[in-house]
DSSP file (Angstrom, degrees, kcal/mol; ACC not computed):
  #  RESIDUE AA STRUCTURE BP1 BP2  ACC     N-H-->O    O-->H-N    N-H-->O    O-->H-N    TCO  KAPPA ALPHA  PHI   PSI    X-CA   Y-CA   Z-CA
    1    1 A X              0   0    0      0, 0.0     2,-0.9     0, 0.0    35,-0.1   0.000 360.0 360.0 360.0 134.0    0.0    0.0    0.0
    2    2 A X  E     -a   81   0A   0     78,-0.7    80,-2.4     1,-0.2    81,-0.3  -0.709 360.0-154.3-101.6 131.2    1.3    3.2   -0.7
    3    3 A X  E    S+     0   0A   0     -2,-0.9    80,-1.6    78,-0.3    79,-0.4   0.939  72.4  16.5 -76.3 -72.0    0.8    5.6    2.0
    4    4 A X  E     -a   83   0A   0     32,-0.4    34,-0.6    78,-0.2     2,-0.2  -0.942  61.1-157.7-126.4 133.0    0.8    9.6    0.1
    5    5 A X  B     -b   38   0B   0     78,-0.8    80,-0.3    32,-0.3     2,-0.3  -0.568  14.8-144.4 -97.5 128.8    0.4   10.1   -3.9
    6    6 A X        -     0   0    0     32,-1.1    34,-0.4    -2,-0.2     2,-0.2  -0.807  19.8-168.8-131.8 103.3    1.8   13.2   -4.7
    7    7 A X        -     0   0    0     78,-0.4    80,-3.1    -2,-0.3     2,-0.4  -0.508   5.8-174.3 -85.4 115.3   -0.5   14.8   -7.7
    8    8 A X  E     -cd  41  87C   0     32,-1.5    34,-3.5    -2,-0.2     2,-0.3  -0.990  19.2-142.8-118.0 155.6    0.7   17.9   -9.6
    9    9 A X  E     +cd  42  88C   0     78,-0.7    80,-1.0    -2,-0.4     2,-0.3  -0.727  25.8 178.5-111.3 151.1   -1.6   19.0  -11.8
   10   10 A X  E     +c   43   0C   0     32,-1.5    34,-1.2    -2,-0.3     2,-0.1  -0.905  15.5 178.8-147.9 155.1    0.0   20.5  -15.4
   11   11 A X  S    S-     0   0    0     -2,-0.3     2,-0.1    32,-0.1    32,-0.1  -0.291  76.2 -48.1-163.4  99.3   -1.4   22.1  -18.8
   12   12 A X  S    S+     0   0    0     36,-0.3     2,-0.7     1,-0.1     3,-0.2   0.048 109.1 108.0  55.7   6.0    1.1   23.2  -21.5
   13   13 A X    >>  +     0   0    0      1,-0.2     4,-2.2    -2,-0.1     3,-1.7  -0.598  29.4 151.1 -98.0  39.6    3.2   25.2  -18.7
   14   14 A X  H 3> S+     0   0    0     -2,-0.7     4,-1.8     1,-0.3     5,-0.4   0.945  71.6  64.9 -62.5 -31.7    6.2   22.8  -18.6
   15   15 A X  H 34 S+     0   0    0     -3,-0.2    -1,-0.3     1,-0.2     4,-0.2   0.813 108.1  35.3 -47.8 -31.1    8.1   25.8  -17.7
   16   16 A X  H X> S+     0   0    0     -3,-1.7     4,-2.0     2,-0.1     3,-1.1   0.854 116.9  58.5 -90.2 -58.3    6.0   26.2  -14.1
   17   17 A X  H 3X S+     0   0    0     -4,-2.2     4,-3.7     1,-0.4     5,-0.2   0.956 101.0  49.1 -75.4 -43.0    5.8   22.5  -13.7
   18   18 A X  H 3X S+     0   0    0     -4,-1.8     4,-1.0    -5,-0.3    -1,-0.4   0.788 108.0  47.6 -50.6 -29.1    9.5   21.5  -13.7
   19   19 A X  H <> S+     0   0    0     -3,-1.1     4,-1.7    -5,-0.4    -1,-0.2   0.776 115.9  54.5 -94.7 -36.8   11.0   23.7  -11.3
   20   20 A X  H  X S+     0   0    0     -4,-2.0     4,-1.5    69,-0.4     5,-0.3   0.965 112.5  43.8 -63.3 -51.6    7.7   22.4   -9.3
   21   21 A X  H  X S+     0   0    0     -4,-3.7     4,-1.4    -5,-0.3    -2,-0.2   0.865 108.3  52.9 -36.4 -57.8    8.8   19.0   -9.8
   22   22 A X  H  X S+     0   0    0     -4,-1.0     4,-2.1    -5,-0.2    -1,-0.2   0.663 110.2  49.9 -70.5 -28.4   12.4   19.5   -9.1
   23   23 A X  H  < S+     0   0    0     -4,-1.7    -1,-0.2     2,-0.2    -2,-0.2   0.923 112.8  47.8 -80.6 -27.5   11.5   21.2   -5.3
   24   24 A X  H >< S+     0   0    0     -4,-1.5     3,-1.0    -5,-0.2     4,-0.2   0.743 111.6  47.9 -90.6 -33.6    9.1   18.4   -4.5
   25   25 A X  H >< S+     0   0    0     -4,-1.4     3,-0.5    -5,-0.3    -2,-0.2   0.877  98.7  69.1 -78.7 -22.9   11.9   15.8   -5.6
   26   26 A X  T 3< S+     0   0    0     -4,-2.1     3,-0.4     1,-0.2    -1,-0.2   0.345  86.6  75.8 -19.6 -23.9   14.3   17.9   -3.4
   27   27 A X  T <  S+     0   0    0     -3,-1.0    -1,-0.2     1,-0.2     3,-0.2   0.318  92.4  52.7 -84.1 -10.1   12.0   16.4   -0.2
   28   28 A X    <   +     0   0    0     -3,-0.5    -1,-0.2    -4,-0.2    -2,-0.1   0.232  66.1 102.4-112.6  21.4   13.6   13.4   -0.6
   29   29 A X  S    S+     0   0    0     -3,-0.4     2,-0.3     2,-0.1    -2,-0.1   0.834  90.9  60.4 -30.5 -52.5   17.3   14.6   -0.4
   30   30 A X  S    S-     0   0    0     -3,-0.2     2,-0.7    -4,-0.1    -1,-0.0  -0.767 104.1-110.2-105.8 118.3   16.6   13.0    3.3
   31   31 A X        -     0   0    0     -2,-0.3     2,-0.3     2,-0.1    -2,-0.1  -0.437  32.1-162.5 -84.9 126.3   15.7    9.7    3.5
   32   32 A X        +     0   0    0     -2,-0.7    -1,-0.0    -4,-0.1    67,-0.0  -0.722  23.4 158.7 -84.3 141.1   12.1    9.3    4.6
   33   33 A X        +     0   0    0     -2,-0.3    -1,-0.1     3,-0.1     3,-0.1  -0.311  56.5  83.9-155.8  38.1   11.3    6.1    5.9
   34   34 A X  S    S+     0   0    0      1,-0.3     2,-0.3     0, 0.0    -2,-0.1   0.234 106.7  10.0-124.5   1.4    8.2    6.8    7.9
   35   35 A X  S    S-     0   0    0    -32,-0.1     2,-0.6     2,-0.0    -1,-0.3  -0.997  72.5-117.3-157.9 179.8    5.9    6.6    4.6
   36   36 A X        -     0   0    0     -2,-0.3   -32,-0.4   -35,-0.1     2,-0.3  -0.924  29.7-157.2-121.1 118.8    6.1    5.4    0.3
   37   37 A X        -     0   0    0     -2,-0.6     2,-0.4   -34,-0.2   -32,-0.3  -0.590  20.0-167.8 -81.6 124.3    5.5    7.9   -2.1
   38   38 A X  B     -b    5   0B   0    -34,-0.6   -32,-1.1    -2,-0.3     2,-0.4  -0.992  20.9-149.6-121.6 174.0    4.4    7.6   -5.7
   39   39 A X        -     0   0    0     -2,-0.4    19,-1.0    17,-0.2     2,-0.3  -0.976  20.4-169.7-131.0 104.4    4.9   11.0   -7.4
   40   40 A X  E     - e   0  58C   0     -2,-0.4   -32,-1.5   -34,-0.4     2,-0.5  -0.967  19.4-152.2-127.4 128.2    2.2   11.8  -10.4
   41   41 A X  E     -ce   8  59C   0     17,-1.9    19,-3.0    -2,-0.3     2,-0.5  -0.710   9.7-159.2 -84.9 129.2    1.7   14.4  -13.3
   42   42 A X  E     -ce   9  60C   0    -34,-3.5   -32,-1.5    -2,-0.5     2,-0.6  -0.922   6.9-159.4 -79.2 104.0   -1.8   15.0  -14.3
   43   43 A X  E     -ce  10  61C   0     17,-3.5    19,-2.2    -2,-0.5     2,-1.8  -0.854   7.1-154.3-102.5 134.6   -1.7   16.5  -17.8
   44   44 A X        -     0   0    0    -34,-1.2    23,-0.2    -2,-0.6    -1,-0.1  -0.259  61.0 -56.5 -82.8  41.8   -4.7   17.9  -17.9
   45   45 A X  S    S-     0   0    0     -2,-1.8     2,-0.4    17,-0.2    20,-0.2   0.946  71.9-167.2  51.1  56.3   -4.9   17.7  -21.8
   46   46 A X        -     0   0    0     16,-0.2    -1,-0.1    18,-0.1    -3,-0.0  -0.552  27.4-158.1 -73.7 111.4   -2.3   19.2  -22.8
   47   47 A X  S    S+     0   0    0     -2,-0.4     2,-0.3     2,-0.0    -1,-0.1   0.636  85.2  51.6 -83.2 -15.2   -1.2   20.6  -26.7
   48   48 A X  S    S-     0   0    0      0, 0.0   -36,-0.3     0, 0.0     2,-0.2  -0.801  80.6-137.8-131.6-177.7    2.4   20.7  -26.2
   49   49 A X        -     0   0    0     -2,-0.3   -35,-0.1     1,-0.1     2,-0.1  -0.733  37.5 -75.9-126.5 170.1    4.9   17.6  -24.7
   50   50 A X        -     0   0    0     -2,-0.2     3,-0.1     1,-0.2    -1,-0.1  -0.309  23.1-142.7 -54.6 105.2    7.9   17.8  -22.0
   51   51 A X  S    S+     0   0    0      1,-0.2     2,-0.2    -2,-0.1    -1,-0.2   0.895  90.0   2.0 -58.0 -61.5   10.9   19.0  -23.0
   52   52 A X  S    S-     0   0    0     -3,-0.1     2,-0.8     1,-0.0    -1,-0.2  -0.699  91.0 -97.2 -97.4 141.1   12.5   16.5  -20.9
   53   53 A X        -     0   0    0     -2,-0.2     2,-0.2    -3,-0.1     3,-0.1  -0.671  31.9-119.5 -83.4 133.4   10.9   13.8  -18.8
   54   54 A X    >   -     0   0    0     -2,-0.8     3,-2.1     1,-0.1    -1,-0.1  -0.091  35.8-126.3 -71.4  98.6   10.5   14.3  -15.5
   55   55 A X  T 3  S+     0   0    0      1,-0.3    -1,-0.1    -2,-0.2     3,-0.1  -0.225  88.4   7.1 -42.0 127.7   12.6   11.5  -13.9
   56   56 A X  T 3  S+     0   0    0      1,-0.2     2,-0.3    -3,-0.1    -1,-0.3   0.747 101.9 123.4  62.0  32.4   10.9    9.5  -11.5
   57   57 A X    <   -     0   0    0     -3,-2.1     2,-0.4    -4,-0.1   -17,-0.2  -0.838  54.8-139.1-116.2 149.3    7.5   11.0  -12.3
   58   58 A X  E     -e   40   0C   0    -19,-1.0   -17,-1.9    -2,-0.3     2,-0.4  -0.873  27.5-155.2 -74.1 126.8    4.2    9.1  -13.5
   59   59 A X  E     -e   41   0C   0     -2,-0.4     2,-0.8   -19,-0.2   -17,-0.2  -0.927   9.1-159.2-127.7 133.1    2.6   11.0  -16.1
   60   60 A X  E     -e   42   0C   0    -19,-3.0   -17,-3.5    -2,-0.4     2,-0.8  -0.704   1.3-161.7 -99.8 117.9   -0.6   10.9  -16.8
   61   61 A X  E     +e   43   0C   0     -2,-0.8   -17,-0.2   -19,-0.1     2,-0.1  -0.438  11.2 172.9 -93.9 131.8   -2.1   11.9  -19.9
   62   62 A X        -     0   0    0    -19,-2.2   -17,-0.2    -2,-0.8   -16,-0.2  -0.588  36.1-123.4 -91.7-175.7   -6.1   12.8  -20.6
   63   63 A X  S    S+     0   0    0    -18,-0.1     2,-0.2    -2,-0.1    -1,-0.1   0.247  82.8  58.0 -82.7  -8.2   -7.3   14.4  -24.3
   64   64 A X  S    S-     0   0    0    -21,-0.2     2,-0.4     3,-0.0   -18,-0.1  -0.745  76.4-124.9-137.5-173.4   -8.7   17.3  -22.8
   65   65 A X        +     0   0    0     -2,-0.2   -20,-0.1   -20,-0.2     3,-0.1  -0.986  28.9 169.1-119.4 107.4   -8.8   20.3  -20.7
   66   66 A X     >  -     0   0    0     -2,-0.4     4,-0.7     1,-0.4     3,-0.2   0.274  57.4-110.7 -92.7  17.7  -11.6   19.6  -18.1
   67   67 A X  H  >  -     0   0    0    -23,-0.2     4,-4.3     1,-0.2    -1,-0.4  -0.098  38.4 -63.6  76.9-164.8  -10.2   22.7  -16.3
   68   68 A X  H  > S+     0   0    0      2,-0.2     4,-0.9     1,-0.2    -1,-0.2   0.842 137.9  47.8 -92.9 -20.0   -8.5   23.0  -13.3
   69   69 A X  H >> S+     0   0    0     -3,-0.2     3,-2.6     2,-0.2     4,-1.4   0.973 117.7  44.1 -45.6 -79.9  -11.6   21.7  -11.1
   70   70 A X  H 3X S+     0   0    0     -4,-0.7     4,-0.7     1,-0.3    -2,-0.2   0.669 111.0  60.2  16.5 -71.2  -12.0   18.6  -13.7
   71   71 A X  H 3X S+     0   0    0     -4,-4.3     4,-2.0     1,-0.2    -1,-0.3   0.640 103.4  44.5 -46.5 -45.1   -8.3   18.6  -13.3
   72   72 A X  H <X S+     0   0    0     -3,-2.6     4,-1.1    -4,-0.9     3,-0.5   0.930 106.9  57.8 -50.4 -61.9   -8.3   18.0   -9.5
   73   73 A X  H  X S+     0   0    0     -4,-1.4     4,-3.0     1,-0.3    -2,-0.2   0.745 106.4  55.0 -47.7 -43.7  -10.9   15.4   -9.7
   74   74 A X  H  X S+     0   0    0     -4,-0.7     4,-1.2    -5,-0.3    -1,-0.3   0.962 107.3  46.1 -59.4 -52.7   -8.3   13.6  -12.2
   75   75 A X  H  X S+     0   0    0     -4,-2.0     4,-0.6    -3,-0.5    -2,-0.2   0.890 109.7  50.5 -71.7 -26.6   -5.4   13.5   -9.9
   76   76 A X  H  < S+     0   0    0     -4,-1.1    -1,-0.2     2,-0.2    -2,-0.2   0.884 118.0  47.1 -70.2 -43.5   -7.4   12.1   -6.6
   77   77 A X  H  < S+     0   0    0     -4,-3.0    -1,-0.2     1,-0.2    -2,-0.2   0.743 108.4  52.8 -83.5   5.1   -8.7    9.3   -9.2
   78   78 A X  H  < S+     0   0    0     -4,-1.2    -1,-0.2    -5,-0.1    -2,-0.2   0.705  97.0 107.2 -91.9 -18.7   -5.4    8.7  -10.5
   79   79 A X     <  -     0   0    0     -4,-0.6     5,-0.1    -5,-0.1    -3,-0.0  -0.403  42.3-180.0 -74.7 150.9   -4.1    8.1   -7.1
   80   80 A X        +     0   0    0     -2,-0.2   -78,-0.7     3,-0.1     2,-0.4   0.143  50.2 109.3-114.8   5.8   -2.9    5.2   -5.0
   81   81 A X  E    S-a    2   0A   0      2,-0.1   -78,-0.3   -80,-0.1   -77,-0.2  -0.795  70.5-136.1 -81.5 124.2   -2.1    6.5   -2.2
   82   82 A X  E    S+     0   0A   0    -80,-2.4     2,-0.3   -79,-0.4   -78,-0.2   0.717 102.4  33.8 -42.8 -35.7   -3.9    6.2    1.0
   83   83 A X  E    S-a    4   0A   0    -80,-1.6   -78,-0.8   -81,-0.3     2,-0.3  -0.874  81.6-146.4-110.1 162.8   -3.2   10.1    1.4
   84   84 A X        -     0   0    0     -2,-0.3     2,-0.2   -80,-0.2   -78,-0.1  -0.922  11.4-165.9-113.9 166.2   -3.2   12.6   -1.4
   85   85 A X        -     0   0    0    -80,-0.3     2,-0.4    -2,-0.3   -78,-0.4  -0.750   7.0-165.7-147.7  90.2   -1.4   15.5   -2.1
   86   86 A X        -     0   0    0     -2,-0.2     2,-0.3   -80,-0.2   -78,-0.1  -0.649   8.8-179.3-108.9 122.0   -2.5   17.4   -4.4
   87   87 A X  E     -d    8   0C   0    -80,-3.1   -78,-0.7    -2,-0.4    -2,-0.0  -0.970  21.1-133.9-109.5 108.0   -0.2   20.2   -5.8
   88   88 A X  E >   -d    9   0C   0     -2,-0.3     3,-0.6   -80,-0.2   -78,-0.1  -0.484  35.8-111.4 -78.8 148.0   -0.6   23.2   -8.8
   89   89 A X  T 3  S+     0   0    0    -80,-1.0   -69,-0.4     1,-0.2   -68,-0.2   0.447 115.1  62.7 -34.8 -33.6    2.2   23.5  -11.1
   90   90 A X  T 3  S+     0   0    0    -70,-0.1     2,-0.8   -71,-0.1    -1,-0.2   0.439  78.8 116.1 -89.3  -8.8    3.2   26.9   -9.7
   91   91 A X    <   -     0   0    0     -3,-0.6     2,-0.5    24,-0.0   -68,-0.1  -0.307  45.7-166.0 -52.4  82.6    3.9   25.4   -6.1
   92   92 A X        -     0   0    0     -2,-0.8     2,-0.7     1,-0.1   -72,-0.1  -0.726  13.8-145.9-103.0 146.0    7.6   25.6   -4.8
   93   93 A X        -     0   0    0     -2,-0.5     3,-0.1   -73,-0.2   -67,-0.1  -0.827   8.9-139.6-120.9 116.5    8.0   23.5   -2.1
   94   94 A X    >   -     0   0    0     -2,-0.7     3,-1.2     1,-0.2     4,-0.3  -0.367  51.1 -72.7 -74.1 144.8   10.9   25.0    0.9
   95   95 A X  T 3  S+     0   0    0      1,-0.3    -1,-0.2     2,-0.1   -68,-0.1   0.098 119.1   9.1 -24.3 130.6   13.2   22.4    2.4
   96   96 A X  T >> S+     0   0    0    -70,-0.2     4,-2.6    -3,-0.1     3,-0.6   0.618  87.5 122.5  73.9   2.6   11.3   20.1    4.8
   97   97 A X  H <> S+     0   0    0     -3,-1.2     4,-2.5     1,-0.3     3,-0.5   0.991  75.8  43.2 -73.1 -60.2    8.1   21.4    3.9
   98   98 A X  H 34 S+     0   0    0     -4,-0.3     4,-0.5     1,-0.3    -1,-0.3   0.286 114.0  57.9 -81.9   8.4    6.5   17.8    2.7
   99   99 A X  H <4 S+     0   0    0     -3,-0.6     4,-0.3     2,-0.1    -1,-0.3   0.849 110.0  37.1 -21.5 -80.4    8.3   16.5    5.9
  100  100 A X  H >< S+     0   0    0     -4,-2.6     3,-1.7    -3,-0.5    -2,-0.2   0.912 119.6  51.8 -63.8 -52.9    6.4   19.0    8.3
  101  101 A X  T >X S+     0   0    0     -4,-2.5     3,-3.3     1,-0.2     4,-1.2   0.894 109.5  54.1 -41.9 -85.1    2.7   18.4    5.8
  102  102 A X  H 3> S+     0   0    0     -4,-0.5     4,-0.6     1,-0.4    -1,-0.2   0.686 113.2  37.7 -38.0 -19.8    3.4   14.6    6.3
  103  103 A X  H <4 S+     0   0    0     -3,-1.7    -1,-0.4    -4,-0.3    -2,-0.2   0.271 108.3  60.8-120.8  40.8    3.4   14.8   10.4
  104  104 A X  H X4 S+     0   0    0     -3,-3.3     3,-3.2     2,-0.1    -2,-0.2   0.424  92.2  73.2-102.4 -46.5    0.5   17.6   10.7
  105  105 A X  H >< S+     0   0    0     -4,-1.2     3,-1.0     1,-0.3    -2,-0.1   0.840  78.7  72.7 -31.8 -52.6   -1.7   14.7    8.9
  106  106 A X  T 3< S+     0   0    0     -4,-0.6    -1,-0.3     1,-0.2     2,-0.1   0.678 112.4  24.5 -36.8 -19.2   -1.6   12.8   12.3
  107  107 A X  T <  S+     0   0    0     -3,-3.2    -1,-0.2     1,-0.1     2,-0.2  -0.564 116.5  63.6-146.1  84.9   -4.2   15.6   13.8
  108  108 A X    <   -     0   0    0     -3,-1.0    -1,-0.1    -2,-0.1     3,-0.1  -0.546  61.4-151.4 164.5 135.8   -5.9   16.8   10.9
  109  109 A X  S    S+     0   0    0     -2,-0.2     2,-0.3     1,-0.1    -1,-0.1   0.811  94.8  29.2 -82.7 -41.3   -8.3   15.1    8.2
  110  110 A X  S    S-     0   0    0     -3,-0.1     2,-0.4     2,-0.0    -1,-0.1  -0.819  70.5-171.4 -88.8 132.8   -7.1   17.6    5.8
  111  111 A X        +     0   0    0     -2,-0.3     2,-0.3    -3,-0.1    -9,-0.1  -0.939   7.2 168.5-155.7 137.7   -4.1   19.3    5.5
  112  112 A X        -     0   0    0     -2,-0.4     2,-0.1   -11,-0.1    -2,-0.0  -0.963  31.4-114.3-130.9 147.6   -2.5   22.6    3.0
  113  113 A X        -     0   0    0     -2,-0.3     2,-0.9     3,-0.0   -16,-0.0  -0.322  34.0 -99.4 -47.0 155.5    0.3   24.6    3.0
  114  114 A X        -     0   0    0     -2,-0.1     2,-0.1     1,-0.0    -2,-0.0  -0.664  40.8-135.9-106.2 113.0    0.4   28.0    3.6
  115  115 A X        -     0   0    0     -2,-0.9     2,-0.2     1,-0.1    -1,-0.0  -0.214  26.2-175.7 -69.6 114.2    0.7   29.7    0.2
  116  116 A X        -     0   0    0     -2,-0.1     2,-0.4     2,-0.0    -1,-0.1  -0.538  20.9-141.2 -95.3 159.2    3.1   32.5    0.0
  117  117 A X              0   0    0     -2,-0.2    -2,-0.0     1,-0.0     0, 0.0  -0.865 360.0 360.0-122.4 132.8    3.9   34.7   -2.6
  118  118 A X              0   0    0     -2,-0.4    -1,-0.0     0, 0.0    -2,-0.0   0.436 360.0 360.0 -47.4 360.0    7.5   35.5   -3.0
């Protein structure tokens, strides 16, 4: 069983989603061994492709754009995770951050960051 799915949701923006990619694969610099991750892009029906692929990534493609609700709805049924964690593209994620998310879940049904802007 995999305990947290971590969903980013994408649509022609590779430029936003890699650098989002790369900060959330940066959380595992440190080996976690309190849970098993699997790590999936939602493309959200998307017209243009990757420059590169995103190593260690699942991506999943639709044929359309059901918008960025839609979109959500895609990544919770694409997951396998006992938690999700559902991320937009534009998300950079500070050292330790999915660390500190991953032990607030123990008292909380729900759980967000708190969304900065730089």
């Amino acid at each position: 069983m995999i305990d947290l799915t971590i969903a980013v949701l994408h649509y022609n923006q590779w430029y936003l989603t890699l650098p989002c990619l790369e900060s959330i694969d940066r959380q595992f610099d440190h080996p976690q061994a309190f849970y098993t991750a699997e790590k999936l892009v939602i493309d959200n029906g998307s017209t243009t492709s990757s420059p590169t692929r995103p190593s260690g990534w699942e991506v999943v493609r639709f044929g359309d754009n059901v918008g960025n609700i839609g979109g959500q709805n895609r990544c919770f049924e694409a997951a396998h995770g006992k938690w999700v964690l559902f991320v937009a593209n534009d998300v950079r994620f500070l050292p330790r951050c999915l660390e500190h998310l991953w032990d607030a879940r123990r008292v909380c049904g729900i759980i967000q960051p708190v969304l900065m802007d730089p």
